[in-house]
N, C-alpha and C positions, 0 to 999 in steps of 0.2 A: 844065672840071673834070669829072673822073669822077664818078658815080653816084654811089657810095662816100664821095667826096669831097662830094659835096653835102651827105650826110646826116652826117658831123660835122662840117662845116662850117657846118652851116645855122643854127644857135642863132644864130646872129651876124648872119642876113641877116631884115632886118625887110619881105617883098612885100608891097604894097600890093594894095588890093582889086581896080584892074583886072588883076594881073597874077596872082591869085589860081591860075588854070589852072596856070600855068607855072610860081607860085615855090613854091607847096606840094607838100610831099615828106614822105609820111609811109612810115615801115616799122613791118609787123610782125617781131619777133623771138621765135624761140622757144627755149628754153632752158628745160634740164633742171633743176630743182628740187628737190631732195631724193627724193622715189619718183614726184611728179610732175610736171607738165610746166606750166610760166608762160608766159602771154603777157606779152609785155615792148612795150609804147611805147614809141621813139626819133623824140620830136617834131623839126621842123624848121621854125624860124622861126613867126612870129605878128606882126602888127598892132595899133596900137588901134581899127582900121576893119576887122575881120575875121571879119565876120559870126556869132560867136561861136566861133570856131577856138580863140583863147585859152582860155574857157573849159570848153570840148568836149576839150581835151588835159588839162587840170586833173581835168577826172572821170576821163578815163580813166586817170593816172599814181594817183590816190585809188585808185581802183579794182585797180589792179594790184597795191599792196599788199598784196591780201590776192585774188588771184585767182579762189579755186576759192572763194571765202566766197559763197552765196545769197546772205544779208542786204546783203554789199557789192555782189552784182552789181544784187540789186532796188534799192540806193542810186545806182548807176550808172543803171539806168533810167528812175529818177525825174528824174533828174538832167538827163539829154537831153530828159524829155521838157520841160522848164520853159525849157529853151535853143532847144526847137524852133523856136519862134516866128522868132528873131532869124538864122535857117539860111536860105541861098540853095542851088542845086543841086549844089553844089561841097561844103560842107556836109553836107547831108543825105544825100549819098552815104555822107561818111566815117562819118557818123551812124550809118547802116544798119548798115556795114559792123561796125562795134567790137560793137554793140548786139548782133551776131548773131554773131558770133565769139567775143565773151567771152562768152557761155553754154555755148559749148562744154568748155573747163576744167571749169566749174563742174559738170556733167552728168559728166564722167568724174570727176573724182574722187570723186565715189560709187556709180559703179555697182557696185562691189562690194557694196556693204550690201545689207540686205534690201529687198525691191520697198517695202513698206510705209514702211521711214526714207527711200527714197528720196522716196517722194509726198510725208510731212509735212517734208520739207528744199525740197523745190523745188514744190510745187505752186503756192505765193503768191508766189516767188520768182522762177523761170525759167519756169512755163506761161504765165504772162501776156502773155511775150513770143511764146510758142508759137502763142498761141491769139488773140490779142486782146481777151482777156475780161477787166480788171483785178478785180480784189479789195475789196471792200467793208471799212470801214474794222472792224477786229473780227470781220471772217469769218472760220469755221472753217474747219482745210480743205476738211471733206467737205461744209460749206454751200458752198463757193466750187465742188465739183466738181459737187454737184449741182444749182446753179444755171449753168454750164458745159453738163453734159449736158444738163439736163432743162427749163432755159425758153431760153437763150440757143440751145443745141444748135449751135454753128456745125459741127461733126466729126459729127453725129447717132451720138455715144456712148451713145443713149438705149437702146440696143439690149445695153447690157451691164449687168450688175448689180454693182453697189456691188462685190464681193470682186474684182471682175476689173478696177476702175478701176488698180490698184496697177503691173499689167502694160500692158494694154490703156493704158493716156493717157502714161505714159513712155514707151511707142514710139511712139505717133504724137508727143509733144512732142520726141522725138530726132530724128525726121524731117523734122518741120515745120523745125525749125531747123537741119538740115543742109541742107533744099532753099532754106532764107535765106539761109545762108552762101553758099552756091555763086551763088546769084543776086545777091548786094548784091558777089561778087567781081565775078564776069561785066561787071556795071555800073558798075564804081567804075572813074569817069578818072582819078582823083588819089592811086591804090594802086599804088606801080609793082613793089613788094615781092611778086609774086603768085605766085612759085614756095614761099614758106614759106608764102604762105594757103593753098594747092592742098596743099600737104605735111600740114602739119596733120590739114586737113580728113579726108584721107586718111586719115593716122594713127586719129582720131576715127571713122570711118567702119569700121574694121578694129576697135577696141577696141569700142566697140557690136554690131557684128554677132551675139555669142554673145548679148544681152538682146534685141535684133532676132529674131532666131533663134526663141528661146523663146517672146517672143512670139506669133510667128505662128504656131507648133504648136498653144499653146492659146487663140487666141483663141477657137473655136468651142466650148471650154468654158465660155468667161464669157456667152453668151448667152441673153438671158432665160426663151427655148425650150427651155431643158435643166431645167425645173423645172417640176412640175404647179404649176397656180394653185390657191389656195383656194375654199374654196363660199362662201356668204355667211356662213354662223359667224364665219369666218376662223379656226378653230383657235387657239394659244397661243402668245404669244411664244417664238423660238427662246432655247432656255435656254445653248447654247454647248457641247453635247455632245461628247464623242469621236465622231469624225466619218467611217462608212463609207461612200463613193461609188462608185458604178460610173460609169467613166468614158467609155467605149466601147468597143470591140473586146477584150470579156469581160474587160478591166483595170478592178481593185479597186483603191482605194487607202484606207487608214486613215491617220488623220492627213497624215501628209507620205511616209508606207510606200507603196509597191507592191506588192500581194501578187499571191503567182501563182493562177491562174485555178483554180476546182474547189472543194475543202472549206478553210471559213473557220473553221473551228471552233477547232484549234490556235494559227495568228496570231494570232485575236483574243483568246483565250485571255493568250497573251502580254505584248501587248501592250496589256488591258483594265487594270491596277492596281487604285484602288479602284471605279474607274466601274458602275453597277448599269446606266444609259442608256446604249444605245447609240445616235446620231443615226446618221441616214438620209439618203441622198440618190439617187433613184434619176429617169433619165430618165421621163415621163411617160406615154411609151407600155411599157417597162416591163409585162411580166406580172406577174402578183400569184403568180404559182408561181415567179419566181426570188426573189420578196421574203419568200414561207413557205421557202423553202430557206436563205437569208439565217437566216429568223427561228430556226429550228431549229440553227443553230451558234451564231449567238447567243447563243441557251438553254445551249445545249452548255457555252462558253466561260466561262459565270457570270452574263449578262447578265438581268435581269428583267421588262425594258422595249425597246421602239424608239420613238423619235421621230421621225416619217417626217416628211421637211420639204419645202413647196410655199411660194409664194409671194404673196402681193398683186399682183391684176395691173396697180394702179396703181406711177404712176414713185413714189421710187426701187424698189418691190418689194420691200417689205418680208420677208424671210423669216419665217414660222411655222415650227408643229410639231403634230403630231398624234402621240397617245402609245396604242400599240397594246401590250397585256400579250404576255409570253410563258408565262402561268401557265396553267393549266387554269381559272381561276374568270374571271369576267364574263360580256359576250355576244358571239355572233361576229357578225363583219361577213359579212353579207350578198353576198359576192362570190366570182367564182369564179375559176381557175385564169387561165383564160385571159384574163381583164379584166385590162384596162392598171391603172398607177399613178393615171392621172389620176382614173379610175371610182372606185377606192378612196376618192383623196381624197373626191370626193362624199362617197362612200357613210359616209365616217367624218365630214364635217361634220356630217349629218343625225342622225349616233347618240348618243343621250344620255346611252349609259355612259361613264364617266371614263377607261377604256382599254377597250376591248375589242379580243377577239383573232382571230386570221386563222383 
């Protein structure tokens, strides 16, 4: 009997456990789906002596109803793991296999959204499998991420700060589980279907690349070292400013804007609305004469305040704000042209007027 022929023929054939190697025959099928793409199960044959095969093909045909569904793929996971027990090595191969395959779906059909719906869609749902770090019963996301990075640490994500989890843990959990997939193929005896795993994966590997991609450009922006620390005051909760950064290599950016290099006065201008704050974010080595050139368009633009923002340099890193006038009245800060950012901050923990200016 052909291949082909095993696998619709096989609902009919009941192998028993010694013959388990030999008479299980499972395929993956892939098939186009409306805009997106389904993993299809076409089980073959089961036992009442089969190590939990029976019920390992039940989750995953459950499962495939609603493929690209988080909720259903974390019900699939739960699922295996409550069957693991009763899995021998034949088993627990296919186990690996589905477990790390059907996350893939689920991670593409939403890479399009914004990084942010992607983390609270899949953070409790597919990083668990990513990561091995399961979910506390009531955890929120960002408790489950900052218990992730910051006690469990298995990825030493501790190194980036809370804005830059949204990027930064959706590539590494796209990666983690492309290098599962390929490994639990590489290993699985009882997968003989390996040119549509290999295709797939493929597939998925090319549709990620552009969030891969981005990723890597900025990861060295999400790092905790792009941000002066606070003094012991610790300055004022970040109030949620319109938000100007200098990002590196003389790139501005406002809001989600790029502006070009040179006078800020016009763009901000622009695109200030009712805002009187303008927030700040400036490297920490940062001279304090590009942050009074800054201050001075600012002015220019309408703006009456800056709130220069540093950090807590305990985990998660709490961001503050320090509110420096743009008016002629208060006192000035003590600092000179050529002093960094971070001396600033100092120097404005220590100062007891309510804003005072550069």
């Amino acid at each position: 009997m052909t291949r082909a022929a095993q696998r619709t023929d096989g609902a009919r054939r009941q192998p028993g456990t010694r013959g388990l190697r030999s008479g299980l025959v499972l395929a993956l099928a892939l098939a186009a789906c409306g805009g997106g793409n389904e993993m299809e199960l076409r089980p073959v044959g089961a036992s009442s002596d089969d190590h939990g095969y029976a019920d390992l093909i039940a989750a995953i045909e459950e499962q495939s109803k609603q493929p690209t569904s988080p909720t259903h793929y974390r019900d699939f996971v739960e699922r295996v793991q409550v069957l693991s027990p009763r899995f021998n090595e034949e088993m627990r191969e296919i186990a690996e296999l589905y477990t790390a395959f059907r996350a893939l779906p689920v991670i593409e059909a939403h890479l399009d959204r914004p990084r942010s719906e992607q983390l609270g869609l899949l953070a409790k749902t597919v990083f668990p499998t990513a990561f091995g770090l399961e979910p506390n019963d009531d955890e929120s996301v960002d408790g489950y991420l900052q218990r992730l990075c910051g006690v469990e640490d298995p990825l030493s994500c501790k190194q980036y700060v809370p804005e830059g989890w949204p990027v930064v843990m959706s590539a590494r959990a796209r990666r983690s589980l492309k290098h599962r997939a390929q490994e639990a193929l590489d290993g699985c005896g009882l997968c003989p279907d390996e040119a549509s795993h290999r295709a797939y994966l493929e597939k998925f590997s090319k549709l990620a690349a552009k969030e891969d991609a981005y990723a890597a450009r900025v990861d060295r922006r999400f790092r905790t070292d792009r941000w002066p620390v606070t003094g012991q005051n610790g300055g004022e909760p970040w109030a949620g400013y319109p938000l100007f950064a200098l990002v590196g290599d003389g790139k501005a950016v406002f809001g989600d804007e790029e502006l070009a290099p040179g006078k800020w006065a016009e763009p901000l201008a622009a695109r200030r609305g009712d805002a009187k704050t303008l927030g700040v974010h400036l490297l920490p080595d940062t001279k304090v004469q590009t942050l009074r050139v800054l201050a001075a368009d600012a002015a220019a633009a309408g703006f009456t305040q800056i709130a220069l923002q540093a950090r807590r340099s305990e985990y998660p890193y709490e961001i503050r704000q320090y509110a420096i006038s743009l008016g002629r009245k208060g006192a000035r800060v003590d600092v000179r042209d050529i002093d960094s950012v971070q001396i600033l901050v100092r120097a404005l923990d220590l100062n007891k007027s309510p804003a005072p200016r550069l």
